[in-house]
C-alpha positions in Angstrom: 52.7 13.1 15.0 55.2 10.0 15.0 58.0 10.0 17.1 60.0 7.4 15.2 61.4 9.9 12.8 63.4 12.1 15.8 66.8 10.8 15.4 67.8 11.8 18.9 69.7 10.4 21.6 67.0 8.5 23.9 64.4 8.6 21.5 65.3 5.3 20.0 64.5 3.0 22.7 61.5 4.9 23.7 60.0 5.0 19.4 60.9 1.2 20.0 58.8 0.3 22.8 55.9 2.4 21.8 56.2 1.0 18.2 56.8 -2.3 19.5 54.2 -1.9 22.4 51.1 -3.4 20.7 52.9 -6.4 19.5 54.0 -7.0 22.9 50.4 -6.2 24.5 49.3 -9.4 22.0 51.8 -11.5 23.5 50.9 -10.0 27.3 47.7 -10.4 26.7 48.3 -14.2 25.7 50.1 -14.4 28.6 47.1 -12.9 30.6 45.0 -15.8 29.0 47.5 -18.4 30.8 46.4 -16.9 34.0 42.6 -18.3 33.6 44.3 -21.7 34.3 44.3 -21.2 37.6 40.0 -20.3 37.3 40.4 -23.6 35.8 42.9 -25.0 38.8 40.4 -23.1 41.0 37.1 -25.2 39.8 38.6 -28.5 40.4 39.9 -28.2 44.1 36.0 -26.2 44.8 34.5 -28.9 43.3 34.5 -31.2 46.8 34.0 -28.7 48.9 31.3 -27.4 46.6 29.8 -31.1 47.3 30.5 -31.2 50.5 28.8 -27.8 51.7 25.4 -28.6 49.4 25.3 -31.7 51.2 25.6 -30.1 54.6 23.2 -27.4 53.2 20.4 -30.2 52.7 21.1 -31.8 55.6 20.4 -29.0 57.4 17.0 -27.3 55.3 15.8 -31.1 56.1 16.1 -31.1 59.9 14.5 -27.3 60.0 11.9 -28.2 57.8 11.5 -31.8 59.9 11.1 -29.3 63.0 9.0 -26.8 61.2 6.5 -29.1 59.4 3.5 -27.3 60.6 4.7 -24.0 59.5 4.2 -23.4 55.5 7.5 -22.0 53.5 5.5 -19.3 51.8 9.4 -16.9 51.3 9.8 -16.4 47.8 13.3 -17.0 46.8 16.0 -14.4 46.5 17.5 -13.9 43.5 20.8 -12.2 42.5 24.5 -12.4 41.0 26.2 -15.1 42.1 29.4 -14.5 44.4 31.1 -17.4 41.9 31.2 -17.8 38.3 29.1 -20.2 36.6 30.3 -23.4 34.6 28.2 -23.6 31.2 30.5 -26.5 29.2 33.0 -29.1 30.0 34.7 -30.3 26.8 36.7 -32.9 27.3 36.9 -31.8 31.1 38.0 -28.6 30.4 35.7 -26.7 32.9 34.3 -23.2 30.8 32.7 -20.9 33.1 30.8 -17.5 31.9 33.4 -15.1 33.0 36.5 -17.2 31.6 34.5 -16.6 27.8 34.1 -13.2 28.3 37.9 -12.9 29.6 39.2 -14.7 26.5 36.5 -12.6 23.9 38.2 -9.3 25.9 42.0 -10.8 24.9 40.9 -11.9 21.5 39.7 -8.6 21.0 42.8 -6.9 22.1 44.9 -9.1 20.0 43.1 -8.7 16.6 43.0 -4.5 18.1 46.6 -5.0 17.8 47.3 -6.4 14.9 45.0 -4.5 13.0 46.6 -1.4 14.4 50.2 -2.9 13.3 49.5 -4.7 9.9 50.5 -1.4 7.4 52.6 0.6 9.9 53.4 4.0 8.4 55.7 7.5 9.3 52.5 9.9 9.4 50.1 7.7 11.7 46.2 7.6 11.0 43.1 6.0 11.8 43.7 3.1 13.9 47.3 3.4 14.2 47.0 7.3 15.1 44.6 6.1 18.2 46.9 2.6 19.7 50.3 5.3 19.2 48.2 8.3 21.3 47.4 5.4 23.9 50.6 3.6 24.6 52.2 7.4 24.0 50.1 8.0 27.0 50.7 5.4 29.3 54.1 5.7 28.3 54.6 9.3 29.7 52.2 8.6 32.8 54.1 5.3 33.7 57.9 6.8 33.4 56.8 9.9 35.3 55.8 7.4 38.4 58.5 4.5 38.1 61.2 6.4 36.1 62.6 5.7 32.7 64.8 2.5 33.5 61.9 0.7 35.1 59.4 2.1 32.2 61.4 0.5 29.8 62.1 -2.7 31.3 57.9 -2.9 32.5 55.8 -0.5 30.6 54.2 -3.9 28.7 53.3 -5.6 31.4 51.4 -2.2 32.9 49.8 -1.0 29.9 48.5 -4.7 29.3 47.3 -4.7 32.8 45.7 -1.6 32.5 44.1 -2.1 29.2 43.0 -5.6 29.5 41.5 -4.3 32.9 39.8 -1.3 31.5 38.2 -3.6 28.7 37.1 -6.0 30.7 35.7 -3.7 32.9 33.6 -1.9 30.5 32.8 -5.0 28.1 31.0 -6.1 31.4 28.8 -3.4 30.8 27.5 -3.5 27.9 23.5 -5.1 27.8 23.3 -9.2 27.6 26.0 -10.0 30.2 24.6 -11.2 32.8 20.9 -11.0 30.8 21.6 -13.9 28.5 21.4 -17.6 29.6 19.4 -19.9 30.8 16.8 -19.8 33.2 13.2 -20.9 34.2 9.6 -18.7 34.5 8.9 -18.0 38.0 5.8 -16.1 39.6 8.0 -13.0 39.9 8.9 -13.5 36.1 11.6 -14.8 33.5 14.9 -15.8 36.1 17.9 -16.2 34.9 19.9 -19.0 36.9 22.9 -19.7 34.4 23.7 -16.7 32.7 26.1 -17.5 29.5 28.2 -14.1 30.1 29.7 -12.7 33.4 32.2 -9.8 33.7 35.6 -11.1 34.1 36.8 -9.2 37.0 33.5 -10.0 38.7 35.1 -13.9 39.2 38.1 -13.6 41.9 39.7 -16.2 40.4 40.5 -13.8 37.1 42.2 -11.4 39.5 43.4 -13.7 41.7 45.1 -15.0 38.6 46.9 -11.3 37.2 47.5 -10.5 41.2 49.7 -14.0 41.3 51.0 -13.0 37.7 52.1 -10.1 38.9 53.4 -11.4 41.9 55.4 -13.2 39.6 56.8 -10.6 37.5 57.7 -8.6 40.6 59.7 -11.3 42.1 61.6 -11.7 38.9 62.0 -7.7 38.1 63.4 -7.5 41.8 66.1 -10.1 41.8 66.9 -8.8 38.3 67.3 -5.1 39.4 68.9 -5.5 43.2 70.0 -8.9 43.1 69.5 -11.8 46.3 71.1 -10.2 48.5 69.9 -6.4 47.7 66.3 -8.1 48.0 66.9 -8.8 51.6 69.1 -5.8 52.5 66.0 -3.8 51.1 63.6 -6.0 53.6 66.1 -5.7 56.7 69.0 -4.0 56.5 69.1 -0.7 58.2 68.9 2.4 56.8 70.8 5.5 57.3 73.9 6.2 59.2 73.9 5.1 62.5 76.8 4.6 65.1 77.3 2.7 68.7 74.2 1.5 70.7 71.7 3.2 68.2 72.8 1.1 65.3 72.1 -2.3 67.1 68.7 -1.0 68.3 68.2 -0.4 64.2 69.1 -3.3 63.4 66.8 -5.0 65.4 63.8 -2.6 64.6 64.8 -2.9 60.7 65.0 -6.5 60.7 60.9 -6.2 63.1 59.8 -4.0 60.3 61.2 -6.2 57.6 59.1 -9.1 58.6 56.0 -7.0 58.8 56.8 -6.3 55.1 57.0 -10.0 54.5 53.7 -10.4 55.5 52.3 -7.7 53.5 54.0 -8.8 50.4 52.5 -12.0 51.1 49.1 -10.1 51.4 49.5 -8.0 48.5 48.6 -10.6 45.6 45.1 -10.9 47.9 44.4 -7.7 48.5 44.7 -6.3 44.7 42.2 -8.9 43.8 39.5 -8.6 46.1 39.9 -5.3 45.8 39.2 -5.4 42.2 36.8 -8.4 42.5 34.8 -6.2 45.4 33.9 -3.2 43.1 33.0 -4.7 39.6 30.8 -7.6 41.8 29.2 -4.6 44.1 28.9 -2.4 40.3 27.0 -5.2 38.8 24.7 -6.3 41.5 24.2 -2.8 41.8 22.7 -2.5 38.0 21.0 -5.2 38.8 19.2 -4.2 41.8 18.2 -0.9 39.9 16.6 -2.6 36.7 14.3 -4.6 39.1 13.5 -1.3 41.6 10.5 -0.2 39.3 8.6 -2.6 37.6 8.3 -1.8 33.4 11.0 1.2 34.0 14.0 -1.5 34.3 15.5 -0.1 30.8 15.5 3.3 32.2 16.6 3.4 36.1 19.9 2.3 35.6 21.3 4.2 33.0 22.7 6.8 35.3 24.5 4.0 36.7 25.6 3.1 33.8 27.7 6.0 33.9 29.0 6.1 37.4 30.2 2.5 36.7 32.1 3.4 33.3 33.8 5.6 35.8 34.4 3.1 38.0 35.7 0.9 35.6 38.3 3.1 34.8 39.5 4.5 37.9 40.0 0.8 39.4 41.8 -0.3 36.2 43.8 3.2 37.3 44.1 1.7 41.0 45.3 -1.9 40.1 47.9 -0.6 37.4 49.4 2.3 40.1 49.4 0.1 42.9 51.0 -2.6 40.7 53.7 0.1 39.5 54.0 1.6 42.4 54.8 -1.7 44.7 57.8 -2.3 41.5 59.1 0.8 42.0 59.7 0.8 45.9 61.5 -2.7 45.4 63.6 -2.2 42.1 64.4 1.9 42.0 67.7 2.1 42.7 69.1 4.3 45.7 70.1 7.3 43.5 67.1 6.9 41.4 65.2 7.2 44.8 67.0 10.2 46.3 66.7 12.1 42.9 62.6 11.1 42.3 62.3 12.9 46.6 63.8 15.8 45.0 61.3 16.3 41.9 
């Protein structure tokens, strides 16, 4: 049932954003696309060092095979996802790697999902429009129970883009022919693939590198517009509590100790949210890989439980990244009152 059609009090702004919400996941999710520039970024500065460890690399195999001569190299080469993503075009030097395709097929997707969803909006919802309202409905309600209604309001866009452009890439990364479709060359061991044309998006750290600095971003901007300068750094150092005499001065001091600890982990968060994400969806797909090759002619069929556990996974660290996301907003940007009422919930 639609919610737009309840005329009451606070129902308004909350119809408009879930009404609105799909328009504003296209333009999120365009804005999402303006974070694979920094893949892009990312590919130029690896380039010389790229160079300058393959040359190191040869220099090296040559003076242990120079040492080694007598001794025959009879170890078959190991084979396996690569820790990077893979460059297949450069139009115009525009570096295209597999995992920046698959990133902007997810966004397209999401757009034209959203659009289509929007085109003939109507009072009794069905079909398409029934299932994008029951989803940002949902994310809605799970988002302002965590962060509150002021913050859902002013952020719930941004998180349900997050989430959903991290669950779809997550699972799109799963389905067969990504990672199974390139280019390659006939070994004794079989048909190799060494450039595959498709790698899952958040399996390339620079994708989540790129929404962990975006968020960054928006979290910076959210905080200075909630609190303000100089609440910021009160919230970093100031003291808290009430305090008198000697005791105060020695919390001043300890605040202000624990407030440059906090620096540092702020500084650390943007890298820990994407290897974090980066960590499981590369470990998931090595580990379907290493399955379809554990029993010769039953490759279809050992990984398919796997298949499972990593449609799980694939949602529960689209869960983590979104929470974590929220949850670092909310200590910055709730207000004091807001705080002291959520402890009392």
């Amino acid at each position: 049932m639609s919610v737009t059609t309840n005329p009451r009090n606070g129902m308004g702004a909350y119809s408009a954003t879930r009404l609105h919400a799909p328009g504003q996941l296209t333009k999120a999710t365009l804005f999402l696309l303006l974070g694979t520039l920094f893949a892009i970024v990312n590919c130029r500065w690896s380039e010389a060092s790229d160079r300058t460890i393959q040359a190191a690399s040869v220099s090296s195999d040559e003076a242990v095979q120079s040492g080694n001569s007598s001794e025959p190299n009879s170890k078959p080469a190991e084979h396996g996802l690569s820790a990077k993503a893979v460059e297949i075009a450069r139009p115009f030097g525009f570096p295209i790697t597999n995992s920046m395709l698959v990133s902007w097929v997810v966004a397209i997707g999401l757009i034209v999902l959203a659009q289509a969803a929007t085109r003939d909006m109507k009072q009794v919802p069905a079909g398409l429009q029934n299932f994008v309202e029951w989803l940002i409905e949902g994310l809605y309600k799970f988002m302002e129970g965590i962060i509150g209604p002021h913050l859902a309001q002013r952020t719930f866009w941004f998180f349900a883009t997050i989430f959903i452009f991290v669950l779809s890439a997550n699972w799109v990364g799963l389905i067969p022919g990504v990672g199974s479709i390139g280019w390659g060359n006939s070994t004794d061991h079989g048909f190799v693939i060494g450039q595959p044309l498709f790698r899952g998006a958040n399996a390339d750290v620079n994708m989540t590198l790129a929404m962990a600095l975006v968020f960054f971003a928006m979290w910076i901007i959210w905080s200075f517009r909630e609190v303000g300068p100089l609440g910021f750094l009160k919230e970093l150092f100031a003291p808290k509590g009430d305090t008198t005499g000697a005791l105060k001065v020695l919390m001043v001091v300890v605040f202000f100790a624990a407030g440059c600890l906090e620096v540092v982990s702020i500084l650390f968060r943007p890298i820990s949210l994407s290897f974090r994400l980066y960590g499981n969806i590369f470990a998931g797909e090595n580990l379907l890989e290493a399955m379809s090759k554990l029993v010769p002619g039953f490759g279809w069929l050992v990984p398919i439980p796997f298949y499972f556990l990593e449609l799980l996974m694939g949602l529960v660290q689209a869960l983590v990244f979104t929470l974590l996301t929220a949850v670092f907003t909310m200590l910055m940007c709730q207000h004091e009152e807001e705080g002291s009422a959520a402890a009392h919930v």
